[in-house]
The first five atom37 places (N, CA, C, CB, O) and aatype in JSON, in Angstrom:
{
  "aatype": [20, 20, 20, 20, 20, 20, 20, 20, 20, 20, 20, 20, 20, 20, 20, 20, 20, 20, 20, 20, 20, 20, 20, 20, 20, 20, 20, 20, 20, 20, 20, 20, 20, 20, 20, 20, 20, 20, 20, 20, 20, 20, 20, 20, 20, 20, 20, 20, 20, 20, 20, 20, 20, 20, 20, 20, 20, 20, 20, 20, 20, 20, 20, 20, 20, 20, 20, 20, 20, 20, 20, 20, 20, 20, 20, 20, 20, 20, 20, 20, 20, 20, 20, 20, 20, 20, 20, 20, 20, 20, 20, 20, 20, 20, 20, 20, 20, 20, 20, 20, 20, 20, 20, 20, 20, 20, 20, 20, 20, 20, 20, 20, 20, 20, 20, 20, 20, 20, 20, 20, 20, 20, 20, 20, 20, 20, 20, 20, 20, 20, 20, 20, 20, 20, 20, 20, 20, 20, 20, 20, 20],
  "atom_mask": [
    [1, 1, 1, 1, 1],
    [1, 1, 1, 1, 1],
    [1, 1, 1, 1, 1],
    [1, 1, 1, 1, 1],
    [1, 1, 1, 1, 1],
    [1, 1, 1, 1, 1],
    [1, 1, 1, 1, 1],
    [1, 1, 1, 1, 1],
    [1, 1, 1, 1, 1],
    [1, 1, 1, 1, 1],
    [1, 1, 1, 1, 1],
    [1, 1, 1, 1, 1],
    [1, 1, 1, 1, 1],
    [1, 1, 1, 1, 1],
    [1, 1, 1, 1, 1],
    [1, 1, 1, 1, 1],
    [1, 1, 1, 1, 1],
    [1, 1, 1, 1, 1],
    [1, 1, 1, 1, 1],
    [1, 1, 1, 1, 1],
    [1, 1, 1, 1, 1],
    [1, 1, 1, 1, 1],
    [1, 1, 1, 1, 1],
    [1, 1, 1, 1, 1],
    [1, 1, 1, 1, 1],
    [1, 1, 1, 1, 1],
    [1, 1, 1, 1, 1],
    [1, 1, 1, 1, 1],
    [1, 1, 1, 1, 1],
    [1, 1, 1, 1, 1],
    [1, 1, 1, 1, 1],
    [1, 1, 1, 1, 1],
    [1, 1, 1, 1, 1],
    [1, 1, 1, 1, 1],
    [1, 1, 1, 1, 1],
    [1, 1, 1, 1, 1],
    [1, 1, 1, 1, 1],
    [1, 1, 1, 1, 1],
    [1, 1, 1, 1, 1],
    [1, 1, 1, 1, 1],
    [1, 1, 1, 1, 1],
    [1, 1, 1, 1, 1],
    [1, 1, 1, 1, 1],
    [1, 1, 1, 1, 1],
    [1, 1, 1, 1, 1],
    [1, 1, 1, 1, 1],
    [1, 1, 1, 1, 1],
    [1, 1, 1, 1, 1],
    [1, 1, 1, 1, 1],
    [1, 1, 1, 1, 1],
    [1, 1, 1, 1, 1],
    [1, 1, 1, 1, 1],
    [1, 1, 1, 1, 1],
    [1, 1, 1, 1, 1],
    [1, 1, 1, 1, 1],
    [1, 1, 1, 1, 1],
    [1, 1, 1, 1, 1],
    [1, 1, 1, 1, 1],
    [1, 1, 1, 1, 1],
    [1, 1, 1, 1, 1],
    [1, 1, 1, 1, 1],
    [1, 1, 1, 1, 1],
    [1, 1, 1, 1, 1],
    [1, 1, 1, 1, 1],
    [1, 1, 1, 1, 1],
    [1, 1, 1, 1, 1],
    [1, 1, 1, 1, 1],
    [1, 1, 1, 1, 1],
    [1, 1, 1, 1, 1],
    [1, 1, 1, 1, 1],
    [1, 1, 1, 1, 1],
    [1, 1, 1, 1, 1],
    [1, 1, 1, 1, 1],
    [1, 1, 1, 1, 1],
    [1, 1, 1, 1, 1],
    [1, 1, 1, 1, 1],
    [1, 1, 1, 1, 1],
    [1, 1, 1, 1, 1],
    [1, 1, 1, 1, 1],
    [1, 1, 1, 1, 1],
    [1, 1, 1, 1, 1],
    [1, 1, 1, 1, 1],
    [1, 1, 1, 1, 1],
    [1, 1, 1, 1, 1],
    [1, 1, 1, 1, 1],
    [1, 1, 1, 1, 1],
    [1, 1, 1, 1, 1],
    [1, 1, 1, 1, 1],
    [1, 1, 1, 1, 1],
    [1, 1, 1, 1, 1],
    [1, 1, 1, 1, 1],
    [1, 1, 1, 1, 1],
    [1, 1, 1, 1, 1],
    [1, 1, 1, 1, 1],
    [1, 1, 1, 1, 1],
    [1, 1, 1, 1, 1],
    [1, 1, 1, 1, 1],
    [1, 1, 1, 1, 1],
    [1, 1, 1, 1, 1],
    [1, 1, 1, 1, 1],
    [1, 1, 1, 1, 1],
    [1, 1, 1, 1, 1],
    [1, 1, 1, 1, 1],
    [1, 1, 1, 1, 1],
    [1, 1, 1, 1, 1],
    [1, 1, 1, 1, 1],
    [1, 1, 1, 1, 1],
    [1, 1, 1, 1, 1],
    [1, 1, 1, 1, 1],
    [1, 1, 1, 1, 1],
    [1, 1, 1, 1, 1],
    [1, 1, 1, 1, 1],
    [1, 1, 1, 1, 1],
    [1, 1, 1, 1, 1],
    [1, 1, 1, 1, 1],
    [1, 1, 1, 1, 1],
    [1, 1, 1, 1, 1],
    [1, 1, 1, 1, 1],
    [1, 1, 1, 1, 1],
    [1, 1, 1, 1, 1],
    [1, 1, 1, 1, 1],
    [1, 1, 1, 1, 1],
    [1, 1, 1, 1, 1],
    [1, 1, 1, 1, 1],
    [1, 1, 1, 1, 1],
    [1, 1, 1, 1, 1],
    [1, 1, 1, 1, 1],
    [1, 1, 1, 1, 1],
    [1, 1, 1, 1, 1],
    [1, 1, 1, 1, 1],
    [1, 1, 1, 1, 1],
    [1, 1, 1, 1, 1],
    [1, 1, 1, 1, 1],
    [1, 1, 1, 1, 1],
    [1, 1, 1, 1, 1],
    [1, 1, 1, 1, 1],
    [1, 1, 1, 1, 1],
    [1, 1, 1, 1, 1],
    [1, 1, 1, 1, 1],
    [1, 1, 1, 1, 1],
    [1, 1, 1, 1, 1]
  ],
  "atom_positions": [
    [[153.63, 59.66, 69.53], [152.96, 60.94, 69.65], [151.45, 60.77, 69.57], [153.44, 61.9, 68.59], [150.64, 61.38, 70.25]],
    [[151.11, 59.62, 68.4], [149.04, 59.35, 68.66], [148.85, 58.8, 69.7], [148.05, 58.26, 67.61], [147.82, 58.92, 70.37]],
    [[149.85, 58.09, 70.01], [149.52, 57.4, 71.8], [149.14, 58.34, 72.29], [150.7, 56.81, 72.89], [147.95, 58.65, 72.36]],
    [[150.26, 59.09, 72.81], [150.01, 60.53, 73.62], [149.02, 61.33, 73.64], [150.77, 61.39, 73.36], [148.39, 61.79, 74.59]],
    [[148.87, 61.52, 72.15], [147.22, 62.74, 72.33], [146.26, 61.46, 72.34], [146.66, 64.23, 70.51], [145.42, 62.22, 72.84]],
    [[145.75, 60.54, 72.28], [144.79, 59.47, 72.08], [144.76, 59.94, 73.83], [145.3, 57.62, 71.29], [143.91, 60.74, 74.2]],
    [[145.86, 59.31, 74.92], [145.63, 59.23, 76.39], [145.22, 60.61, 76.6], [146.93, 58.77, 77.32], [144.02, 60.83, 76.78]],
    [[146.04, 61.55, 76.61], [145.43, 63.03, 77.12], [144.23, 63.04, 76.5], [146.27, 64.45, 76.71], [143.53, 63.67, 77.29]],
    [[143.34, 62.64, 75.31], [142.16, 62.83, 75.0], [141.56, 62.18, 75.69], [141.85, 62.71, 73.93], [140.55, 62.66, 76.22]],
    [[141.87, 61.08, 75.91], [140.61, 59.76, 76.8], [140.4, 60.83, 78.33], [141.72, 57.42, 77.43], [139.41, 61.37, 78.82]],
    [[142.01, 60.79, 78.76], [141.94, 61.64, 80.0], [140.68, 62.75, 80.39], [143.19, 62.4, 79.92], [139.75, 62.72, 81.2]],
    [[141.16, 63.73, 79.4], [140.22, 64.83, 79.22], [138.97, 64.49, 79.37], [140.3, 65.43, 78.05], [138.19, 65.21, 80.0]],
    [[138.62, 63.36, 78.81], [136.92, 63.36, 78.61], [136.6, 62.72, 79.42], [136.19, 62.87, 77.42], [135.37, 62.68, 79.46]],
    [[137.3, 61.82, 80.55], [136.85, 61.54, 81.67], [136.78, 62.11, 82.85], [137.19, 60.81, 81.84], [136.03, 61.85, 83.79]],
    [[137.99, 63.29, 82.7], [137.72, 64.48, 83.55], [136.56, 65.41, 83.6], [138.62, 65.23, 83.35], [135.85, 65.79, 84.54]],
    [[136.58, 65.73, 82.04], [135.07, 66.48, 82.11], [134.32, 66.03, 82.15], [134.58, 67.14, 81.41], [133.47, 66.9, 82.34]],
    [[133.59, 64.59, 82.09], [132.43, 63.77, 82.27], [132.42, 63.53, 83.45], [132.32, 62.65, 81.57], [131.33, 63.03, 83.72]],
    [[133.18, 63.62, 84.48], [133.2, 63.55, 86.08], [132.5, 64.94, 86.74], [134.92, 63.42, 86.65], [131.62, 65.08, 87.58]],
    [[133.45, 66.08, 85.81], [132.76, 67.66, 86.0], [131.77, 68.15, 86.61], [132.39, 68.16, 85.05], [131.75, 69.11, 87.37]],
    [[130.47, 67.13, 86.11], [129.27, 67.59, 85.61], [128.9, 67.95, 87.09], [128.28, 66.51, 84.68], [129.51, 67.24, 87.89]],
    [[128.06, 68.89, 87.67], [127.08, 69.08, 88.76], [126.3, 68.17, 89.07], [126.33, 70.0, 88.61], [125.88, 67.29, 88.32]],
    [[126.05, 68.35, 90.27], [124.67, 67.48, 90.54], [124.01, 68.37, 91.43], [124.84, 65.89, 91.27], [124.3, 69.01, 92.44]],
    [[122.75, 68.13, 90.49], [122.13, 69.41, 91.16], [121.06, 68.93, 92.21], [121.38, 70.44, 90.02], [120.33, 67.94, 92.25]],
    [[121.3, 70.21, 93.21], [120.63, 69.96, 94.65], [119.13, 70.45, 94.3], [121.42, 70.95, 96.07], [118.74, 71.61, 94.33]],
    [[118.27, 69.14, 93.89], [116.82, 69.55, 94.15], [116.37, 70.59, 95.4], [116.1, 68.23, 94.39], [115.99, 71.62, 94.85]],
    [[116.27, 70.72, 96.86], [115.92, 71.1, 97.79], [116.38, 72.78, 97.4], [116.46, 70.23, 98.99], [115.61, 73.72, 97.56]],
    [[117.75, 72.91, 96.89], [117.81, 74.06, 96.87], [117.09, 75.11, 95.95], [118.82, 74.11, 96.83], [116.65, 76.24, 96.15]],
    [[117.15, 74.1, 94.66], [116.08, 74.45, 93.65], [114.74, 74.78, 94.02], [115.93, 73.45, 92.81], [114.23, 75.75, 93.46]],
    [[113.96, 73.98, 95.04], [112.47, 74.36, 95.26], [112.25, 75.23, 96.47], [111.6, 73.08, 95.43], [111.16, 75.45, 97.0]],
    [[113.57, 75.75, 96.89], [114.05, 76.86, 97.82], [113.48, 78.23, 97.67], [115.48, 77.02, 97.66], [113.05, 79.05, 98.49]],
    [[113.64, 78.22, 96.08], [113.21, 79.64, 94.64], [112.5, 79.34, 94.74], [113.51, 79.98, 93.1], [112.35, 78.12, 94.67]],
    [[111.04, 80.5, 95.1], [109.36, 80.52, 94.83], [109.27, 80.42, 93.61], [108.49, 81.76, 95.23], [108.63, 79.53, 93.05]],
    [[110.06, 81.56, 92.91], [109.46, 81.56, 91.15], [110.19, 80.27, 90.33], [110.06, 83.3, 90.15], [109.65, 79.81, 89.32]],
    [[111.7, 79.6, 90.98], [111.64, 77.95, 90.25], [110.5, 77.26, 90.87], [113.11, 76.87, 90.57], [109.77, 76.59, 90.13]],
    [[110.3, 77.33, 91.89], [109.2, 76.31, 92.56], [107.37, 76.22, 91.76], [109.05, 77.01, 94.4], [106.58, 75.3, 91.55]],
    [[107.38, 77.72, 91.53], [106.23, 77.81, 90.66], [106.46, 77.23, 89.53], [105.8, 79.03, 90.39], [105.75, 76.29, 89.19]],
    [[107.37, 77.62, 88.84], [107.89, 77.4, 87.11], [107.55, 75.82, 87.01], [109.95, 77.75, 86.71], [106.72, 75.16, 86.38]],
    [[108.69, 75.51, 88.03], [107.88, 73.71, 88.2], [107.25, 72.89, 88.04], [107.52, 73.28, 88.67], [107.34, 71.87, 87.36]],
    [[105.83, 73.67, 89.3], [104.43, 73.2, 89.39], [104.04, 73.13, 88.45], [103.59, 73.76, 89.99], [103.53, 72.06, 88.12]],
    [[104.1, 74.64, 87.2], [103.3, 75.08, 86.6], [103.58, 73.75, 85.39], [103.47, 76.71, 86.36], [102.66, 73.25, 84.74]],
    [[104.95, 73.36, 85.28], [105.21, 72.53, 83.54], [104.95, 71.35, 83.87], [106.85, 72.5, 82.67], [104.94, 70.61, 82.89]],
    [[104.59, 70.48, 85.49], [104.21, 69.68, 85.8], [102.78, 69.39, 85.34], [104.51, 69.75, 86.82], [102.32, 68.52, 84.6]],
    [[102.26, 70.33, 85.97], [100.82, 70.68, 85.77], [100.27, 70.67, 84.21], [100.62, 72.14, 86.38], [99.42, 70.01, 83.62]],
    [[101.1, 71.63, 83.87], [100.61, 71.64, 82.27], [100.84, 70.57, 81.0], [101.2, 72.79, 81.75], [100.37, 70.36, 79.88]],
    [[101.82, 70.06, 81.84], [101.79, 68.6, 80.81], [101.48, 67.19, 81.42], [103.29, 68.35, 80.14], [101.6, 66.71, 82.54]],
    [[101.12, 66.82, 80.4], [100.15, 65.34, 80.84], [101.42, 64.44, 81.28], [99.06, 64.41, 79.27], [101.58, 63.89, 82.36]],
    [[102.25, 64.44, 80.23], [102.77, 62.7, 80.82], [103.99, 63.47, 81.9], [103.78, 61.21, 79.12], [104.97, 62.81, 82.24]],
    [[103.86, 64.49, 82.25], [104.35, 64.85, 83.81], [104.01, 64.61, 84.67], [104.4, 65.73, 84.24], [104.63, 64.17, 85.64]],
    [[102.23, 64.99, 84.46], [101.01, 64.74, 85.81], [101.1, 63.58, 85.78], [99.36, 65.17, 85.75], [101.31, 63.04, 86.86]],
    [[100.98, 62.83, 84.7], [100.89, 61.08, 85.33], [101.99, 60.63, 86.33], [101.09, 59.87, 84.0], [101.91, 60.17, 87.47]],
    [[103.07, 60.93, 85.48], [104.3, 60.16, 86.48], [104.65, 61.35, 88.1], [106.24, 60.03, 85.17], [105.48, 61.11, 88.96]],
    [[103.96, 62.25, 88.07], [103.95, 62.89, 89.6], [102.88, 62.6, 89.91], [104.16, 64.37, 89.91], [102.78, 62.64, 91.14]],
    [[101.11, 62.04, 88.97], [100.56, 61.48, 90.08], [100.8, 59.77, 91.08], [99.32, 61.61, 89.54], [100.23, 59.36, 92.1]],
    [[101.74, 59.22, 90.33], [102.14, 57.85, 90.2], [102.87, 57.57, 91.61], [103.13, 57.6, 88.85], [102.58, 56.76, 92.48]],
    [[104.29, 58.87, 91.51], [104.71, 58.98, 92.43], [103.98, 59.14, 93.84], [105.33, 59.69, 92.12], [104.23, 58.55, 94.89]],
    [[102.9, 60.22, 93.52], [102.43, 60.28, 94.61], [101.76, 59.67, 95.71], [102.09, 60.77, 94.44], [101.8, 59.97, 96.91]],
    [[100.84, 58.3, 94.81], [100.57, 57.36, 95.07], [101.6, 55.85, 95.87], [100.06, 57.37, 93.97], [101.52, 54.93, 96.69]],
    [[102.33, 56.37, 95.09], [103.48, 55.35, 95.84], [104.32, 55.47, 96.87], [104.34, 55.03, 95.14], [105.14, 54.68, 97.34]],
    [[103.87, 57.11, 97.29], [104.23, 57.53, 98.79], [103.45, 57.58, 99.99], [104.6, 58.67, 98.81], [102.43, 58.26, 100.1]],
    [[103.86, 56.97, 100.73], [103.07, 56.32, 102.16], [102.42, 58.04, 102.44], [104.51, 55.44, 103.86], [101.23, 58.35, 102.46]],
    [[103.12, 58.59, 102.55], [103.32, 60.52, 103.28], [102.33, 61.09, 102.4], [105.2, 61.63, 103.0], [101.2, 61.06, 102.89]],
    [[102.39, 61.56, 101.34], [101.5, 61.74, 100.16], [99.87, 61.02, 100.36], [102.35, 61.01, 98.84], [98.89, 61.74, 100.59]],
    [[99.8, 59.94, 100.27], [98.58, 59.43, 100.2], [97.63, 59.85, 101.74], [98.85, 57.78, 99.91], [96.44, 60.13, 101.77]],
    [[98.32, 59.8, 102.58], [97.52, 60.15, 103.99], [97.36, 61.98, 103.64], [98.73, 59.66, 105.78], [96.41, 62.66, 104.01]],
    [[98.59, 62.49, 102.83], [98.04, 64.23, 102.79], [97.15, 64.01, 101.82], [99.18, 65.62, 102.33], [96.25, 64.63, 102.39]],
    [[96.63, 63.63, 100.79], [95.44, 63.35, 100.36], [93.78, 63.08, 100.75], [95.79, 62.66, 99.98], [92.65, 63.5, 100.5]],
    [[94.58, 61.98, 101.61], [93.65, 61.57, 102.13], [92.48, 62.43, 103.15], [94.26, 60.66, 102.62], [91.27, 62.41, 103.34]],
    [[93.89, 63.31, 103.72], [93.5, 64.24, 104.78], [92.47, 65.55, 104.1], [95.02, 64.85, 105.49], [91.48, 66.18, 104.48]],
    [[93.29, 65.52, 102.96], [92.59, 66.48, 102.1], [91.22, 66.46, 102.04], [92.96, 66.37, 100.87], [90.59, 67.33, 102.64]],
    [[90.67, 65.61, 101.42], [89.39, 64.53, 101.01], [88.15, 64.6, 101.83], [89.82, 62.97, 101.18], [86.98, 64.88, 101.54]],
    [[88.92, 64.19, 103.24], [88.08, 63.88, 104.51], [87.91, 65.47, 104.79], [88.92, 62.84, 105.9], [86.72, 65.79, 104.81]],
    [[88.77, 66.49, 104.99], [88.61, 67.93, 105.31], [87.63, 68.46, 104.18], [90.11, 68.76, 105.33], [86.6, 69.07, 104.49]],
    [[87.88, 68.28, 103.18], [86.77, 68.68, 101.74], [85.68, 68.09, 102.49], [87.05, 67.82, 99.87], [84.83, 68.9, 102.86]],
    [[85.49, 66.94, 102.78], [84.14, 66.89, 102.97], [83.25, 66.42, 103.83], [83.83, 66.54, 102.26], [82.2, 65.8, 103.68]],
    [[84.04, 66.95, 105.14], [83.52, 67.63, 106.33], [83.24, 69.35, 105.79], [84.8, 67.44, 107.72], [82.45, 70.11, 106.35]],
    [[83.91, 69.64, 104.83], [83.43, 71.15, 105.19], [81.83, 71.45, 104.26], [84.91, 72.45, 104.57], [80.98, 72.34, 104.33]],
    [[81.96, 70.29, 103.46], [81.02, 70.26, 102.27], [79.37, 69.42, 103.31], [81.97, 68.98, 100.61], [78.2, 69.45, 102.94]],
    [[79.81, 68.94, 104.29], [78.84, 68.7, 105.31], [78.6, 69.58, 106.37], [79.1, 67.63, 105.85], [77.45, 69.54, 106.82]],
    [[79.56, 70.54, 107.0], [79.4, 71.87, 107.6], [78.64, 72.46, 106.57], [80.72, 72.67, 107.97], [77.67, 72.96, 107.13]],
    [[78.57, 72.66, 105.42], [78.21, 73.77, 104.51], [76.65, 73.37, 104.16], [79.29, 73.85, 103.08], [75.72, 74.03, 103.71]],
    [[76.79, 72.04, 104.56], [75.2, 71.37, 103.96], [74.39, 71.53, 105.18], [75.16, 69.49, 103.43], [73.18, 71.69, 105.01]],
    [[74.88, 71.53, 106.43], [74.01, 71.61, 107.87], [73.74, 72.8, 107.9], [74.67, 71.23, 109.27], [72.55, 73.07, 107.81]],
    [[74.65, 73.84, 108.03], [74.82, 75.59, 107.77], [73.35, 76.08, 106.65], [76.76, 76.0, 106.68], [72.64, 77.08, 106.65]],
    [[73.38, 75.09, 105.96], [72.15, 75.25, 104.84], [70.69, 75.25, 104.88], [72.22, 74.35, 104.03], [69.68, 75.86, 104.51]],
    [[71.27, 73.9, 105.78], [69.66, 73.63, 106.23], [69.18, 74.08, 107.66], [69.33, 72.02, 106.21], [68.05, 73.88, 108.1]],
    [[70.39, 74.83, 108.43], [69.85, 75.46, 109.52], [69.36, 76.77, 109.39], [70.69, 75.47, 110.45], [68.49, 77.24, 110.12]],
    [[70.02, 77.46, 108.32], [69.4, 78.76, 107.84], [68.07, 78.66, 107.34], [70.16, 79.36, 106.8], [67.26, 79.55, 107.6]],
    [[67.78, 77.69, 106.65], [66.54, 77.52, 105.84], [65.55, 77.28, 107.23], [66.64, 76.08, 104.56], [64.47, 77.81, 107.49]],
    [[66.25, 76.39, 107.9], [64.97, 76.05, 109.01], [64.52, 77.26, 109.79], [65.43, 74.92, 110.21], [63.36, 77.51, 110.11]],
    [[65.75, 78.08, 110.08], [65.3, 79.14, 111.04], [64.5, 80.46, 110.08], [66.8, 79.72, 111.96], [63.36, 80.91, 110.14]],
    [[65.28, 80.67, 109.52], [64.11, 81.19, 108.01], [62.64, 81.1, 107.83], [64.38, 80.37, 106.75], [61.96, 81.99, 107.31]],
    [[62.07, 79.64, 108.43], [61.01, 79.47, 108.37], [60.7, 79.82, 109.75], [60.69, 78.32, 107.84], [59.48, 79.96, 109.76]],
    [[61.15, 80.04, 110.96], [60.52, 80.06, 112.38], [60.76, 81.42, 112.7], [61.15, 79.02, 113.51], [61.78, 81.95, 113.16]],
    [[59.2, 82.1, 112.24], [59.13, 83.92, 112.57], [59.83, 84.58, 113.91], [57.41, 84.4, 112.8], [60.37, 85.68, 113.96]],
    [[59.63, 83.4, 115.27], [60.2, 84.12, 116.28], [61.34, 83.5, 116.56], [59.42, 84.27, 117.4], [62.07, 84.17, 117.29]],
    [[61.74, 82.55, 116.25], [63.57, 82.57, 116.03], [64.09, 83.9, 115.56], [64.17, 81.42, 114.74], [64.72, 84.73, 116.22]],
    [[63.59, 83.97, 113.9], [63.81, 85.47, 113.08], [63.82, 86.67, 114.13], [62.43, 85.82, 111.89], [64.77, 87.32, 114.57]],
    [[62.58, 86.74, 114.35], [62.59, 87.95, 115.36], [63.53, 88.19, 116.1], [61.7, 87.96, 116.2], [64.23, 89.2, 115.98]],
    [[63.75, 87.03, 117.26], [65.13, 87.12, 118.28], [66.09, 87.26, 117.83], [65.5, 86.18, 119.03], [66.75, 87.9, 118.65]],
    [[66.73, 87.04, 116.86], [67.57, 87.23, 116.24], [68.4, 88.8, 115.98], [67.06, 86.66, 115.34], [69.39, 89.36, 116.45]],
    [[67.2, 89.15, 114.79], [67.07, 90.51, 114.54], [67.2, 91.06, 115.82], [65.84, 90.92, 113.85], [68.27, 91.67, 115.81]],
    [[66.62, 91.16, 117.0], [66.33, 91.99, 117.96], [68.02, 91.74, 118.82], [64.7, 91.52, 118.8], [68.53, 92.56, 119.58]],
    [[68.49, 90.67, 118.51], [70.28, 90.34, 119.32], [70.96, 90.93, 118.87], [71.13, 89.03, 119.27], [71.82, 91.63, 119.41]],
    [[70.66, 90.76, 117.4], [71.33, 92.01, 116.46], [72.04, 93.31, 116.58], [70.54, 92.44, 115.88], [73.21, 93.67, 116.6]],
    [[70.34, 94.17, 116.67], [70.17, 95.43, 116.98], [70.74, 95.99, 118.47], [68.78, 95.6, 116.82], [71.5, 96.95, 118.61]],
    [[70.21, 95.17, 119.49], [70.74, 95.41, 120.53], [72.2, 95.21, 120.73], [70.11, 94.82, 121.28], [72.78, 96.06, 121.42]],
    [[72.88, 94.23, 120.24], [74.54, 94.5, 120.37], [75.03, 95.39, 119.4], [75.44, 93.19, 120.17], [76.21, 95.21, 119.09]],
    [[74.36, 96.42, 118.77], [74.84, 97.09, 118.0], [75.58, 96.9, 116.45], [75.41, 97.48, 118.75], [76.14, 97.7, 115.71]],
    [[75.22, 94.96, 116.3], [75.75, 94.74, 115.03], [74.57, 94.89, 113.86], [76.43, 93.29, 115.05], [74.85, 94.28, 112.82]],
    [[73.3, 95.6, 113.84], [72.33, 96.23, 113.36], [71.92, 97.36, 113.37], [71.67, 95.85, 113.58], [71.5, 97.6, 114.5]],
    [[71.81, 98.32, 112.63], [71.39, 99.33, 112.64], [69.94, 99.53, 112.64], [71.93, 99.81, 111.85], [69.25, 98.71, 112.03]],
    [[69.25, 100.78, 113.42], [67.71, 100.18, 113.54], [66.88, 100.38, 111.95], [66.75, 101.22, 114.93], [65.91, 99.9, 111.37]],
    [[68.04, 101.47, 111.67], [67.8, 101.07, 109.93], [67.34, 99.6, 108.75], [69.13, 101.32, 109.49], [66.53, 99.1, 107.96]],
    [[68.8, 99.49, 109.55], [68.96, 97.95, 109.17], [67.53, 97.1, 109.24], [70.08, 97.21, 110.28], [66.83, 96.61, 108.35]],
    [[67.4, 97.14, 110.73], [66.33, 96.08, 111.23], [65.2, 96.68, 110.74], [66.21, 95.78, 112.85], [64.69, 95.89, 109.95]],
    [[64.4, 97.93, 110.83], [62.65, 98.31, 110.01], [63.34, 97.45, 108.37], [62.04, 100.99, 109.7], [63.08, 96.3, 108.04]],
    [[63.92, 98.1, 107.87], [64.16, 97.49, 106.35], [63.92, 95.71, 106.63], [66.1, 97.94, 105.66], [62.94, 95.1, 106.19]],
    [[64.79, 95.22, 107.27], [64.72, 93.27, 107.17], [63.22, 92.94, 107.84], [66.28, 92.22, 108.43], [62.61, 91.9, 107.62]],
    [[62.8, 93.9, 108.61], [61.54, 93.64, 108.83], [60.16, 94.25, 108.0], [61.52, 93.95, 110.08], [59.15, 93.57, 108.15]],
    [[60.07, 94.98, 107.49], [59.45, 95.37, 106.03], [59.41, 94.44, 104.85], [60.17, 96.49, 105.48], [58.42, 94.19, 104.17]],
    [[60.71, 93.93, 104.69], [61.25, 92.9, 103.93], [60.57, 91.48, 104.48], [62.88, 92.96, 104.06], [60.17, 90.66, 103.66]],
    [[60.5, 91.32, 105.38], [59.91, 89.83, 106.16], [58.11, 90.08, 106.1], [60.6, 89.7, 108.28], [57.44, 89.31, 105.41]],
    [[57.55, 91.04, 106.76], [56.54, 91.19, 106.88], [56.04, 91.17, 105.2], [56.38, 92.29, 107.79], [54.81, 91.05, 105.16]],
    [[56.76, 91.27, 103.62], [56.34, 91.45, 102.49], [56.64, 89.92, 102.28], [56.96, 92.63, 101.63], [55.7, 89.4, 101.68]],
    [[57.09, 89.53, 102.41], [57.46, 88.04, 101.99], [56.01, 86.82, 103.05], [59.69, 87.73, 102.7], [55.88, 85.61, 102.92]],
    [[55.12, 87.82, 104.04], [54.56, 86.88, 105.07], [54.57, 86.28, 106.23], [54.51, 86.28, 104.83], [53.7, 85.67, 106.85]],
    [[56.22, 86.68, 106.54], [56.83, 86.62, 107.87], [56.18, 87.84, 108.56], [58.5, 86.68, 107.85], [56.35, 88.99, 108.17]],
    [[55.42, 87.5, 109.6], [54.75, 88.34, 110.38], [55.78, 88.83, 112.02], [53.23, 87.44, 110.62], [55.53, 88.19, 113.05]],
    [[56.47, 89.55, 112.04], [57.49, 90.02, 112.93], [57.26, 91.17, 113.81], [58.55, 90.3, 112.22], [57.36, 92.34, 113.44]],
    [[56.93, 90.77, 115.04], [55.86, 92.3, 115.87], [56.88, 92.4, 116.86], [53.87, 92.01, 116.78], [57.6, 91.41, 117.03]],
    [[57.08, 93.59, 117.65], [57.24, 94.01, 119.03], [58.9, 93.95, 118.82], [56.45, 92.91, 120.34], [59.55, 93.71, 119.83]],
    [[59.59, 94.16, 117.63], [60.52, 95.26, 117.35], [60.91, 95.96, 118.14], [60.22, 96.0, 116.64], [60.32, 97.02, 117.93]],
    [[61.74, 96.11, 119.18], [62.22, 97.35, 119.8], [63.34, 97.88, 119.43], [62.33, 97.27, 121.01], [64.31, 97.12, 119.38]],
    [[63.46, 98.79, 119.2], [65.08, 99.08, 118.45], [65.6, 99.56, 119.73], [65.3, 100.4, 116.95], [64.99, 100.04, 120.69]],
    [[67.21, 99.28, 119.47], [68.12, 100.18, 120.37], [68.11, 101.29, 120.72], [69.05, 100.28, 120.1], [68.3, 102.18, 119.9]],
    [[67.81, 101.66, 122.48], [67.68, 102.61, 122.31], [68.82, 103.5, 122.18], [66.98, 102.79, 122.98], [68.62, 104.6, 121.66]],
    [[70.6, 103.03, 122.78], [71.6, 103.61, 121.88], [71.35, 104.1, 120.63], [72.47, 102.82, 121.67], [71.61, 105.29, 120.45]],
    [[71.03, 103.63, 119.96], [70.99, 103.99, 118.37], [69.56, 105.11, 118.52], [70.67, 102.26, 117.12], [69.77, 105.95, 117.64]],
    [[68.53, 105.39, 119.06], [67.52, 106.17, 119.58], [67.93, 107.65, 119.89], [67.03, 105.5, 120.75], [67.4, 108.72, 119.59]],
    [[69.26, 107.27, 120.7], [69.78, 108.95, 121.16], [71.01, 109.3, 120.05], [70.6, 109.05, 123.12], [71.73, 110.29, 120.17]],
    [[71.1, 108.64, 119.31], [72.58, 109.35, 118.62], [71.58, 110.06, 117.69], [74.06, 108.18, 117.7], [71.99, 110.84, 116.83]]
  ]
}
């Protein structure tokens, strides 16, 4: 009879130790709010971030989306630096300014409001800005 329950016990516990799930990652990161929950305990703990930055590194796929990252950061951080210094340059050249203002006004993305004010504003700062014509659309309304 201890034979007996000894085997049905061994049995049992190799049945239920077979039981167990295996759980489908993909479906798991399927869920936005598991997918966040995730990120977030990844993120927030250190010896997580290490071994997911580790991984990441040790993936061919990963390292080029990085990489891609990097190079896009900073091309835009060089768009942003040319963008900088072309404003500044034209900033300094009164009849660039002028034409400008006056492309402005005339396509109607200035109000002639707009333009006496940026030119009041220019002419106080030393920018000397003459022969202003405002729209005359904006004249008849």
């Amino acid at each position: 009879m201890k034979t007996l329950i000894m085997i049905i016990s061994v049995l049992g516990f190799i049945i239920l130790s077979n039981c167990t799930q295996k759980i489908d990652v993909n479906k798991l990161l399927d869920n936005s709010e598991i997918r966040s929950d995730i990120f977030e305990a990844i993120a927030n703990d250190h010896d997580q971030m290490t071994l997911f930055m580790e991984s990441i590194q040790s993936n061919k796929h990963a390292m080029q989306m990085m990489q891609g990252h990097y190079m896009m950061k900073g091309n835009m951080m060089k768009d942003s630096m040319m963008m900088h210094n072309m404003m500044g340059n034209m900033m300094k050249n009164e009849k660039m300014m002028e034409k400008m203002i006056q492309m402005m006004n005339n396509e109607g993305m200035m109000s002639n409001e707009c333009m006496q004010a940026m030119s009041k504003t220019m002419n106080d700062k030393g920018m000397h800005i003459s022969g202003m014509e405002m729209n005359q659309d904006e004249d008849n309304k």
